[in-house]
ZANU-637599 format. One record per residue (C-alpha): residue number from 1; residue in one letter; chain; x, y, z. Coordinates in pm, 1 decimal. Example, Ala and Ser with C-alpha at 12.3 -4.5 7.8 and 13.67 -1.06 7.14 Angstrom:
   seq   type   mol         xx         yy         zz
     1      A     A     1230.0     -450.0      780.0
     2      S     A     1367.0     -106.0      714.0
This chain:
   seq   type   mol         xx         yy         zz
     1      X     A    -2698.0      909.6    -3908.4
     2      X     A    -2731.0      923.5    -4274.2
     3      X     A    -2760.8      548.5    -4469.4
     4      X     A    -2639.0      620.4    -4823.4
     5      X     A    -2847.7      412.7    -5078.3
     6      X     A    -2557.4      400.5    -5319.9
     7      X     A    -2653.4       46.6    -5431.6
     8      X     A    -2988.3      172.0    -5628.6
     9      X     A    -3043.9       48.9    -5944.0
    10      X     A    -3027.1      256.0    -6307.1
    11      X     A    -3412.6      219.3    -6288.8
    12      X     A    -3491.7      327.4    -5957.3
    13      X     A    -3246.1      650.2    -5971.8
    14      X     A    -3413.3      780.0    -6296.4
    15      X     A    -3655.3     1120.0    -6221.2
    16      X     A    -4032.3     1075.2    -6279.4
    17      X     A    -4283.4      759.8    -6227.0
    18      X     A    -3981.1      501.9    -6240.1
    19      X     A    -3823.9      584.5    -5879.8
    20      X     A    -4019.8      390.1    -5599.9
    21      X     A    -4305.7      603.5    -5408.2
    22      X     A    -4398.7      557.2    -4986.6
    23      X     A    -4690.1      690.4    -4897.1
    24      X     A    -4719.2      795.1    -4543.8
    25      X     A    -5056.8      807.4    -4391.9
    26      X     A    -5042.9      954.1    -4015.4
    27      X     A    -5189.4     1232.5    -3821.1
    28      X     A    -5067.7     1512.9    -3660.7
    29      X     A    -4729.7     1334.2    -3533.2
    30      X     A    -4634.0     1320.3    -3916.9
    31      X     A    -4818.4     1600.2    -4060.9
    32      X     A    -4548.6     1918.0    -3924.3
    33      X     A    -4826.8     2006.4    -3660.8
    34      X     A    -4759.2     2333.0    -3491.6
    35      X     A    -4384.7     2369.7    -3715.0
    36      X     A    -4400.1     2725.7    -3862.7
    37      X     A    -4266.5     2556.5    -4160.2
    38      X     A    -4412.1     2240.5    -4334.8
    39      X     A    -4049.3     2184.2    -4497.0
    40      X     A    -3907.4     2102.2    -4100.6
    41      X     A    -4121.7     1798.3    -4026.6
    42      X     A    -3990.0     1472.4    -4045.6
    43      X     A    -4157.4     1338.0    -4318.8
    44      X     A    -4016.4     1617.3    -4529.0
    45      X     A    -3691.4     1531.2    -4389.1
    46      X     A    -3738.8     1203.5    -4519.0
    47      X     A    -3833.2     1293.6    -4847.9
    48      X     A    -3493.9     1553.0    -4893.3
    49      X     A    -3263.3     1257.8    -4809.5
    50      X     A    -3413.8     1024.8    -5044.0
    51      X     A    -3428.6     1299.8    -5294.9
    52      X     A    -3368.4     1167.8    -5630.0
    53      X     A    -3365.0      806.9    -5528.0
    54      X     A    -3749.2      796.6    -5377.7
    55      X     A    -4093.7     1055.4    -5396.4
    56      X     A    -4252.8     1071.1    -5089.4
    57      X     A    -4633.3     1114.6    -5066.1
    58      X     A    -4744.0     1247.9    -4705.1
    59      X     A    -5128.3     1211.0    -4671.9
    60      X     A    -5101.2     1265.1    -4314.9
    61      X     A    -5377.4     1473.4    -4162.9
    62      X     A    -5362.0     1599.7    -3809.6
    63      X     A    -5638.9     1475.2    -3577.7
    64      X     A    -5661.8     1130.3    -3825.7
    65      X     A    -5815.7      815.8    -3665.3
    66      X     A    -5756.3      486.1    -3782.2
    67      X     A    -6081.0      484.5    -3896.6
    68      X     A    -6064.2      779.1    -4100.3
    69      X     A    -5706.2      657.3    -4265.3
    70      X     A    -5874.7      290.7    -4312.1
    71      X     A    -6158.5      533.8    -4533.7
    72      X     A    -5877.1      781.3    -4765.4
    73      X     A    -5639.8      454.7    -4842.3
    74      X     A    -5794.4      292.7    -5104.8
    75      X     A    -5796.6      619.4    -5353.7
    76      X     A    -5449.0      664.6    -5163.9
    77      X     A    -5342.4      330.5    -5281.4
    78      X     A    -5513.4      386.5    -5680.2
    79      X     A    -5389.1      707.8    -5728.6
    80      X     A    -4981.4      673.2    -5586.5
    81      X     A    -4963.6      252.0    -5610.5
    82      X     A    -4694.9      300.1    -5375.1
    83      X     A    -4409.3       42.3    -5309.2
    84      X     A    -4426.9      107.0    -4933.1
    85      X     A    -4649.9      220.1    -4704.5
    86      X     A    -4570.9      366.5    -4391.4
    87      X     A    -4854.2      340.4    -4119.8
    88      X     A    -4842.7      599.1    -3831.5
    89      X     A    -5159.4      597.0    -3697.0
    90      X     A    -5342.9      531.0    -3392.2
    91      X     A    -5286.8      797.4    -3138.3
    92      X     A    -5575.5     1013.4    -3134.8
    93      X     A    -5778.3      635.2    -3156.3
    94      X     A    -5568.7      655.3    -2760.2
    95      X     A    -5668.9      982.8    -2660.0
    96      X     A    -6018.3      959.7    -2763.6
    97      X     A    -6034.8      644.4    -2551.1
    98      X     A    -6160.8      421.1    -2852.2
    99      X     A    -6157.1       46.4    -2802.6
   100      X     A    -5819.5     -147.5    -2876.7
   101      X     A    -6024.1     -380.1    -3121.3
   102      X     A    -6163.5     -137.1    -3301.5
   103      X     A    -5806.5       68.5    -3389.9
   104      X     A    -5678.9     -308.4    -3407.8
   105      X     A    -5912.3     -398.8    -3690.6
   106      X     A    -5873.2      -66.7    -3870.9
   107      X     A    -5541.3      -97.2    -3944.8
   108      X     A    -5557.4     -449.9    -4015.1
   109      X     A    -5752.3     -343.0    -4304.4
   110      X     A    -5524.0     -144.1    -4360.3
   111      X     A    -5204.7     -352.5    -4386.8
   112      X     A    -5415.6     -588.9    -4583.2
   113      X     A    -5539.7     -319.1    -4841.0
   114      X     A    -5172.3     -244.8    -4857.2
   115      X     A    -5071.9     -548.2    -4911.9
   116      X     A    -5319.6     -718.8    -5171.0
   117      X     A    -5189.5     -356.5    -5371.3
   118      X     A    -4862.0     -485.6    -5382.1
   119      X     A    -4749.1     -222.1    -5159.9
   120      X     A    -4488.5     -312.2    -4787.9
   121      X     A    -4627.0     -229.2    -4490.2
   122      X     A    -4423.9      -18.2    -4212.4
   123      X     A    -4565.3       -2.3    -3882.0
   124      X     A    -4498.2      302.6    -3665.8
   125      X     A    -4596.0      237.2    -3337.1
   126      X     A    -4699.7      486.6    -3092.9
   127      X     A    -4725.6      521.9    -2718.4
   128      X     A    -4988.8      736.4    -2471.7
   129      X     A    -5014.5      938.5    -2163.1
   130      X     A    -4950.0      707.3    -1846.2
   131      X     A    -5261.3      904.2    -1708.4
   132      X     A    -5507.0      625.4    -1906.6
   133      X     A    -5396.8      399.5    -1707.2
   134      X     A    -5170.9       61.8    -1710.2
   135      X     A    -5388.9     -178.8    -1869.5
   136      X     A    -5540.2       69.3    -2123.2
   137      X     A    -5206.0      176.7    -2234.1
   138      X     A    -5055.2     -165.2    -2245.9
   139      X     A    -5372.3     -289.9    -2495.5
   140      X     A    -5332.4        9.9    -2704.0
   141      X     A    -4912.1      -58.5    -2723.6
   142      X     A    -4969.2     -417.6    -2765.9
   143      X     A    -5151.2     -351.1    -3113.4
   144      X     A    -4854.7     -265.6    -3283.3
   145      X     A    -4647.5     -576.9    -3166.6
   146      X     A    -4921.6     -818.5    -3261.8
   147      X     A    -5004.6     -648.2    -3600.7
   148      X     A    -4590.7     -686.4    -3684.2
   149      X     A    -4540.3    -1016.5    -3572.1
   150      X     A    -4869.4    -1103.7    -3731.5
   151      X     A    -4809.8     -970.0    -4059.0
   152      X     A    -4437.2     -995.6    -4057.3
   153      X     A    -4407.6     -607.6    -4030.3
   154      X     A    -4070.0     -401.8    -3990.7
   155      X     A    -4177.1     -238.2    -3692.4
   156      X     A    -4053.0      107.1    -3474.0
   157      X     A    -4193.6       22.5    -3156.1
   158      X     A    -4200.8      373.7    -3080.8
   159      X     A    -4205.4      685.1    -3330.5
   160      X     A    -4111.4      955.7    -3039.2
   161      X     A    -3831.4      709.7    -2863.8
   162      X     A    -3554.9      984.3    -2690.0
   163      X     A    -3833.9     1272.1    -2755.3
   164      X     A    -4146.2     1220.8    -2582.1
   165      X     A    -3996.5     1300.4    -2229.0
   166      X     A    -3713.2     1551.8    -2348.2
   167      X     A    -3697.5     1894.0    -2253.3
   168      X     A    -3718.4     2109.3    -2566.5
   169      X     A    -3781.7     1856.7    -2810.8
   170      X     A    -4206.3     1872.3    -2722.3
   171      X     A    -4462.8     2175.0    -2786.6
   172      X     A    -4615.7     2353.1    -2460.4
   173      X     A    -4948.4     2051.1    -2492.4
   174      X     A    -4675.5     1757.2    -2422.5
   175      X     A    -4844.9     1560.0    -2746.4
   176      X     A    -4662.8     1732.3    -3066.0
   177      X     A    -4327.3     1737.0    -3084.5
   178      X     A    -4071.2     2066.2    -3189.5
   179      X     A    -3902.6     2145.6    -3526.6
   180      X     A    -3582.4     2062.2    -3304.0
   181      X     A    -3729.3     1692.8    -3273.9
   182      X     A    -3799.2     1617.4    -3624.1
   183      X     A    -3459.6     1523.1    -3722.2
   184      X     A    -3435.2     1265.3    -3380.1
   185      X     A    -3790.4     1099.5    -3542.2
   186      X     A    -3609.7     1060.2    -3859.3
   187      X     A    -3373.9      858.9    -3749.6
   188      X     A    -3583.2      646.3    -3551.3
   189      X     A    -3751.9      553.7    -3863.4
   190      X     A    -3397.7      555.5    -4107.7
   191      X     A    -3261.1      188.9    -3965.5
   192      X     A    -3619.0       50.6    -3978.2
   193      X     A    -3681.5      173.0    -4351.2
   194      X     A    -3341.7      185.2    -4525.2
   195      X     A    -3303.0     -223.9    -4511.1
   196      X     A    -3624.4     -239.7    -4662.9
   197      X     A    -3581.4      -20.6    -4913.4
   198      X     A    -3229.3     -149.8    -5030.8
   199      X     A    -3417.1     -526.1    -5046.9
   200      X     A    -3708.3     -325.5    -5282.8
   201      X     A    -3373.9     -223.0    -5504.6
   202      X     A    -3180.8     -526.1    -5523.6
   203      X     A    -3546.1     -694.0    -5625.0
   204      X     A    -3603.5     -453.2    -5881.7
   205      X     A    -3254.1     -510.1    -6008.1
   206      X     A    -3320.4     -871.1    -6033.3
   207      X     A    -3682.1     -819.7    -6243.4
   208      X     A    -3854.8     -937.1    -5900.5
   209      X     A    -4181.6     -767.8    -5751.9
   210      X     A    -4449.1     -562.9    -5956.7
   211      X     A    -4358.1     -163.8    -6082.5
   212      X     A    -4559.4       87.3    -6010.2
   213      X     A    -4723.7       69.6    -6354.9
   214      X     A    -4826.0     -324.8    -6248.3
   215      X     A    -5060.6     -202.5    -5989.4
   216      X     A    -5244.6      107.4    -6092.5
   217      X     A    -5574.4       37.2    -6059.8
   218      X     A    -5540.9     -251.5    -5838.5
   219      X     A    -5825.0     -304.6    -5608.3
   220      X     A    -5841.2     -293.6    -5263.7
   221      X     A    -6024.9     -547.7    -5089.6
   222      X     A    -6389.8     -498.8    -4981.6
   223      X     A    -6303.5     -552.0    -4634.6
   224      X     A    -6129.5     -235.5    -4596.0
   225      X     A    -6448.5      -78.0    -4459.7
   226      X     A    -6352.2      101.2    -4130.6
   227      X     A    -6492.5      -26.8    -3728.8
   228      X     A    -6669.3      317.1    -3642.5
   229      X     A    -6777.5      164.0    -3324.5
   230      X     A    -6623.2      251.8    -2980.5
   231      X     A    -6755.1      -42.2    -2748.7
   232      X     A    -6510.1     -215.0    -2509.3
């Protein structure tokens, strides 16, 4: 499924610092782990469809914890003053067993950092291994819910939705997904982040919102300081 984004305005179609930026800070799930080429991940993906129209910055890092992510996005957010933000994050918080409140309150800070930059938030949610058991799994889930409904988020409730449990689409570990997959994540994020970007045009079109140039150097608040702490 392809979403043409036809109705962009003069501004936003011109090359260079006037087309909108999304940053996307995730880990491994969004940073081509294990692809023999960078170029086939998702994210990439994403960037070639909204060539022209959009730049895509990917500060994904494989192995990133919320708390790490919570630590790069404020230079992240000064140096790109994105118009969206795209938050995949979370999962090795799960499979390091961290405490729900703790990943809870790191990306809290940082949907608000996001936020007070004048940036939208998009919340990729994630899922983990049955084998950490019901109510672990249903607290770590249950983060990305409250965080959207809190913050009035667009939300994918799950980034690997028809992939996770598909033959061929996952590497030999069962965590990372396969260059065949990439285009399947894609479009689980497309419907979620096409409306939203259309809205960002027709606002620009109408002189609403900030521009990029507005909020370079804007700072991000001081409670943006990471939870290293694992306790229940």
């Amino acid at each position: 499924m392809s979403v043409s984004l036809l109705g962009l305005a003069p501004s936003v179609l011109a090359a260079g610092d006037d087309r909108p930026t999304l940053l996307m800070m995730g880990d491994s799930l969004s940073a081509a782990y294990g692809l023999e080429r960078q170029e086939d991940g998702w994210v990439s993906l994403l960037a070639e469809r909204l060539e022209g129209e959009a730049r895509v910055v990917n500060a994904s890092i494989s192995g990133e914890t919320t708390a790490g992510g919570a630590t790069r996005l404020p230079e992240l957010l000064r140096q790109h003053a994105p118009e969206i933000v795209l938050l995949e994050l979370g999962a090795n918080d799960g499979l390091r067993g961290l405490a729900p409140r703790q990943m809870r309150k790191n990306l809290e800070a940082m949907i608000e950092a996001s936020q007070a930059s004048g940036a939208r938030v998009v919340l990729l949610g994630i899922d983990i291994p049955p084998n950490y058991g019901d109510a672990y799994r249903d607290a770590f889930t249950g983060i990305f819910e409250e965080l959207a409904a809190r913050f009035e988020l667009p939300l994918v409730p799950f980034l690997l939705e028809g992939v996770a449990l598909e033959d061929g689409l996952m590497q030999d570990d069962g965590l990372h997904p396969t260059a065949q997959a990439q285009p399947a994540i894609l479009e689980n994020v497309w419907p979620t982040l096409a409306p939203l970007l259309e809205t960002m045009t027709a606002e620009s079109a109408d002189g609403i919102g900030q521009t990029p140039g507005d909020r370079v150097g804007a700072a991000a608040p001081a409670m943006l300081a990471p939870s290293t702490s694992a306790q229940g």
